[in-house]
C-alpha positions in Angstrom: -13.2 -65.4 15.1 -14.9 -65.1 18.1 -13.6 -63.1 21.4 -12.4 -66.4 23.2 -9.9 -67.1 20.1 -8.9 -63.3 20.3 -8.0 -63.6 24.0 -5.7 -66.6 23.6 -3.9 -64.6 21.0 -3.4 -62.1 22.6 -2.8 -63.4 25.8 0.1 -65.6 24.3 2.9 -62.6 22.8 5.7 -63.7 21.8 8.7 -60.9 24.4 10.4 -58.9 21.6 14.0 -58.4 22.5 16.3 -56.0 20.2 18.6 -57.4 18.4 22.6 -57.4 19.5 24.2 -54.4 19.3 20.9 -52.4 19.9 21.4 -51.1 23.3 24.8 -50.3 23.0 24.3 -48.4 19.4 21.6 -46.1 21.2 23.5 -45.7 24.3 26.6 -44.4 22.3 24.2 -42.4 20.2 22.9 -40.4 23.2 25.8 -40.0 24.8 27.3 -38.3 21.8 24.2 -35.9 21.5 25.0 -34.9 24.9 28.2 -34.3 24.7 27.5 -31.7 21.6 27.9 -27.9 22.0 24.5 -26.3 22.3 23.1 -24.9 19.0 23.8 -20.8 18.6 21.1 -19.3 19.8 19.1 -16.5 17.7 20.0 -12.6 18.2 17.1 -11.3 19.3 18.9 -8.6 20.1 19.8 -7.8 16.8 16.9 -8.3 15.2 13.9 -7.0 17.1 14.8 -3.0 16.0 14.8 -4.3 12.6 11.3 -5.9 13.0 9.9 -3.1 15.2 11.5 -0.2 12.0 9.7 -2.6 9.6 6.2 -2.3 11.6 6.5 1.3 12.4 7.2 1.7 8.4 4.6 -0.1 7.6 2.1 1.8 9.9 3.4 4.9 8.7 2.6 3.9 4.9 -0.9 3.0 5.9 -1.5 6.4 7.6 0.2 8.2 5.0 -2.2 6.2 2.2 -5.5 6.8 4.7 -4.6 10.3 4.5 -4.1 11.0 1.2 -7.6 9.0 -0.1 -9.5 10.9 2.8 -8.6 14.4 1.7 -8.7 13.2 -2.1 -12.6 11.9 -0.9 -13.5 15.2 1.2 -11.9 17.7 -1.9 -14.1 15.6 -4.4 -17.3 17.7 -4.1 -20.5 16.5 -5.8 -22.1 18.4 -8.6 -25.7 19.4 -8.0 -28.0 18.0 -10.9 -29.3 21.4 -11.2 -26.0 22.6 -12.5 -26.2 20.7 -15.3 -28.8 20.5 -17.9 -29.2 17.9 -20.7 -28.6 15.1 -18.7 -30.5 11.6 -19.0 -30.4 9.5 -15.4 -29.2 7.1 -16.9 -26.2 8.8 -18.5 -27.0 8.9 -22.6 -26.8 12.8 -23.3 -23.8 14.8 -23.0 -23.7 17.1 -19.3 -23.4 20.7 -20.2 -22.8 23.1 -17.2 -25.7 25.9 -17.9 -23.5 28.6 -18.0 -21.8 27.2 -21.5 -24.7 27.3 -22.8 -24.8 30.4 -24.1 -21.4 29.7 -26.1 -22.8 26.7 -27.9 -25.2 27.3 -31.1 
């Protein structure tokens, strides 16, 4: 097909009409939409405390669980490797504070 074959095709459409009873189905249709109450609108009103409690709970639990694991994290001190003797680096031997020492024979 070459573009002088494509441009008497296309240049020769056929007018599409709708068939009987088109027009007047639509027209009906549109008028009914129109004439329909408008659809009930959401209560904003209602529901934005709700959503702003639920955020303001939900901060709350986040600051409450920062607080908690930062004081948990500062209370946690470390223990100095001096104060315990016995200990491999690499965690084989039992850690025995020094001063229970003396109670073990």
């Amino acid at each position: 097909m070459n573009h002088d074959n494509l441009d008497y095709l296309l240049s020769h459409e056929a007018d599409i009409v709708p068939s009987s009873g088109f027009t007047a189905s639509l027209m009906n249709a549109v008028d009914a939409q129109a004439q329909a109450p408008a659809p009930i609108a959401f209560p904003w009103k209602r529901a934005l405390p709700g959503m702003a409690a639920a955020v303001l709970s939900l901060a709350w639990i986040v600051f409450a669980c920062v607080a908690v694991f930062s004081s948990f994290r500062a209370s946690v001190a470390p223990i100095p490797f001096g104060y315990l003797s016995g200990c491999h680096p690499d965690g084989r031997a039992v850690c025995v504070p020094k001063d229970l020492k003396q109670y073990m024979t």
